[in-house]
C-alpha positions in Angstrom: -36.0 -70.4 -14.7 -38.6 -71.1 -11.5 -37.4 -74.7 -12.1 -33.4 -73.7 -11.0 -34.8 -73.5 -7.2 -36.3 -76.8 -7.4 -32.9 -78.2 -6.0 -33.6 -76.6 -2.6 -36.8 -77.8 -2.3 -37.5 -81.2 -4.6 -41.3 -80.9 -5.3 -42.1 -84.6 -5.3 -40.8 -83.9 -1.5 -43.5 -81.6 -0.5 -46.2 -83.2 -2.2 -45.3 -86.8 -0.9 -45.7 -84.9 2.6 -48.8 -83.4 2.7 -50.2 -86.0 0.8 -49.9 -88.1 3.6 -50.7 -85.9 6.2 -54.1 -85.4 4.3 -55.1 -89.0 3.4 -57.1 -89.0 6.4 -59.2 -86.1 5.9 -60.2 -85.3 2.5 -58.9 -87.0 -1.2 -55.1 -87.1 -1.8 -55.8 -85.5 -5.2 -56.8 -82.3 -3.8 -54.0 -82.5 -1.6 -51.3 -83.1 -4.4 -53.0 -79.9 -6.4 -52.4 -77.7 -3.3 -49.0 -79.6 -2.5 -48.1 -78.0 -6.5 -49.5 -74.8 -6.0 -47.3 -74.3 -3.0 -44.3 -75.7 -4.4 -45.1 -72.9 -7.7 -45.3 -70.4 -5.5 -42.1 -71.2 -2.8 -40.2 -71.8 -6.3 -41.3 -68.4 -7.7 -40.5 -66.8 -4.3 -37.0 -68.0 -4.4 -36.3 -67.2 -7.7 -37.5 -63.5 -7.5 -35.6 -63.0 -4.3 -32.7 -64.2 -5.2 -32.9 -62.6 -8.9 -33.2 -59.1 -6.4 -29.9 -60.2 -4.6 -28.1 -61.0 -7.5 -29.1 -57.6 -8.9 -28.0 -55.7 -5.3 -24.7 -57.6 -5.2 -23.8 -56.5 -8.8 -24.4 -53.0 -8.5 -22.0 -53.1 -5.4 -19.7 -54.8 -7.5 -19.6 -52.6 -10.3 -19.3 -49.2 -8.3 -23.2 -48.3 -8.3 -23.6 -47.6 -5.0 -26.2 -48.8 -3.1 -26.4 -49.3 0.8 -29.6 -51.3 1.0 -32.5 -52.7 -0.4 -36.1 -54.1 -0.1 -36.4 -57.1 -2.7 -40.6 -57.8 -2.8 -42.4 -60.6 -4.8 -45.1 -59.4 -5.5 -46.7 -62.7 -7.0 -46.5 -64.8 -3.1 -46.2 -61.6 -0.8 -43.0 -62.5 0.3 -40.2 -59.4 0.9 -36.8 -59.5 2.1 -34.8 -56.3 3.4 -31.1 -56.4 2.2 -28.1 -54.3 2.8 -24.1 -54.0 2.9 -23.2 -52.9 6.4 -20.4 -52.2 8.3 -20.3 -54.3 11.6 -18.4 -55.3 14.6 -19.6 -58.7 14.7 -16.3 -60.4 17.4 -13.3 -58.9 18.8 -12.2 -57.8 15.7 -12.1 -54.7 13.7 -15.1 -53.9 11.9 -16.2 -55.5 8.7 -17.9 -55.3 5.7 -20.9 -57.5 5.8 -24.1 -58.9 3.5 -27.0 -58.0 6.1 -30.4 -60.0 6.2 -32.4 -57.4 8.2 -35.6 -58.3 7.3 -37.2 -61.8 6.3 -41.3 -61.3 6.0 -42.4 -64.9 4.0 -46.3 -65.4 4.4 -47.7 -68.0 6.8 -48.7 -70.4 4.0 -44.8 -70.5 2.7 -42.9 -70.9 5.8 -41.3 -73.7 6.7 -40.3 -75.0 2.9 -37.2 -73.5 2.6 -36.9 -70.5 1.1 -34.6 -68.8 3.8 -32.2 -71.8 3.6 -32.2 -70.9 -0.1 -31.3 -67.2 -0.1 -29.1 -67.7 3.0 -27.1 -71.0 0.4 -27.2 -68.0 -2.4 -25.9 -65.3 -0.2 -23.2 -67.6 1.4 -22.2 -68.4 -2.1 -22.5 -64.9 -4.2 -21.5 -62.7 -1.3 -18.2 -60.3 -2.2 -17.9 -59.0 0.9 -16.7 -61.3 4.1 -19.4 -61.6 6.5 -23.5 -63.1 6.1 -25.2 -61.4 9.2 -28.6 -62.3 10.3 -30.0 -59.0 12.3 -32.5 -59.8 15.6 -33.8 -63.3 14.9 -36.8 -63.3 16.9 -37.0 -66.8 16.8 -35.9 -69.7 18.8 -36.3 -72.4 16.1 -34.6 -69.5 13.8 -31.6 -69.1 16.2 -31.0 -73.2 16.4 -31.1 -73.4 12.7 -28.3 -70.7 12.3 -26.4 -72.0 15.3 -26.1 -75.4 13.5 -25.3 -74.0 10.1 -22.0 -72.3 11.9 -23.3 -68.8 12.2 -22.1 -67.5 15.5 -23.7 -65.0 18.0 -22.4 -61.2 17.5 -20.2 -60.6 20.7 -22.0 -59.1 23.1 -25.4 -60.2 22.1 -25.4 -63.3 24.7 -27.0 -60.7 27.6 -29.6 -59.9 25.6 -33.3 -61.3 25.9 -34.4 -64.0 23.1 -35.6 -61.9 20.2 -32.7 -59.5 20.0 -30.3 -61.4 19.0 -27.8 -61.4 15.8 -26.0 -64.0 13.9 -22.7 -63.8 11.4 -21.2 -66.3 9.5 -17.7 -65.3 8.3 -17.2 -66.3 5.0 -12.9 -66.6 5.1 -14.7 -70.2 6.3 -15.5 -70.7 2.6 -12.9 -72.1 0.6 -13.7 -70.4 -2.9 -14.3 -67.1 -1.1 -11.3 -64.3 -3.1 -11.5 -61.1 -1.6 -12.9 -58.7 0.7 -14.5 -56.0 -1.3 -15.9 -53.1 0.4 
C-alpha cells in the first residue's frame, strides 16, 4: 500500500537528485541508500496521513460526528491537525469547509511533497465545498497556494505575512456533487 503514494513523488526522481548533488562529496552509493530511506519514509508519511483523512472524512459522512482531528505518524514524526469548520472565507455566506490547521513535517521530509499530496487527496475526497489552509507562515507556502488557485480569505490582505489564510472552493472541481455539512 506505501507504493500507491509513489505517484506524487516518483522515487527514481529523488534519488537521481541527491545523487547528483552528492557526487562531489562522498560515493553516490551511500547517497542512493539515503535517497531510498527518504523516499520510504515520505511514502509511509503520506500514506498514514492520508489513511487518517480518509478515516476523518468517513465518519463525517456517515453521521459520526467529529469536529476535528490530529492524524500523527508515528513511524517519520510527521502530524497534521484536521477539522470541518464553518468559515466566511469571501463575501459570501458562511461555509462548510475541510480545514488544514496544522502541517508539522520534520526537517529531513520537507520539501518532497507530502503537503502537495494530502492537499491533491483532500481536493479530491473532500464532501464539503471548501479546502482552507489556516495561517501559512510561509512565504514560499503562500506562492505555492496562490498558484494552485487557492485564494486569500477576504480580509486577510491587511494582515502581516504569517497570518494569513488560504481557501480553494471546490464548486471549481468538475466531479465535486454536493455540499454536505
Amino acid at each position: 500500500m506505501i507504493c500507491s503514494a509513489r505517484g506524487y513523488l516518483g522515487k527514481l526522481k529523488n534519488e537521481k537528485l541527491v545523487v547528483r548533488k552528492q557526487k562531489a562529496m562522498s560515493s553516490p552509493t551511500v547517497s542512493v541508500q539515503s535517497a531510498r530511506k527518504c523516499s520510504i519514509e515520505v511514502n509511509q508519511a503520506i500514506f498514514n496521513l492520508r489513511k487518517g483523512i480518509k478515516e476523518f472524512i468517513s465518519a463525517n459522512k456517515e453521521g459520526v460526528f467529529s469536529r476535528s482531528r490530529w492524524i500523527e505518524c508515528d513511524d517519520t514524526g510527521a502530524k497534521i491537525y484536521i477539522r470541518k469548520g464553518y468559515y466566511l472565507v469571501d463575501e459570501g455566506d458562511p461555509r462548510w469547509c475541510f480545514c488544514f490547521a496544522n502541517l508539522d513535517i520534520p526537517d529531513k521530509l520537507q520539501q518532497n511533497g507530502i503537503f502537495t499530496a494530502l492537499l491533491d487527496f483532500a481536493i479530491m475526497n473532500s464532501p464539503w465545498r471548501v479546502i482552507y489552509v489556516e495561517i501559512v507562515c510561509n512565504n514560499f507556502l503562500e506562492d505555492y497556494l496562490l498558484k494552485r488557485g487557492f485564494q486569500m480569505k477576504k480580509g486577510d490582505e491587511v494582515l502581516l505575512e504569517g497570518t494569513r489564510s488560504y481557501y480553494f472552493d471546490l464548486a471549481n472541481r468538475i466531479d465535486f456533487a454536493s455540499e454536505n455539512p
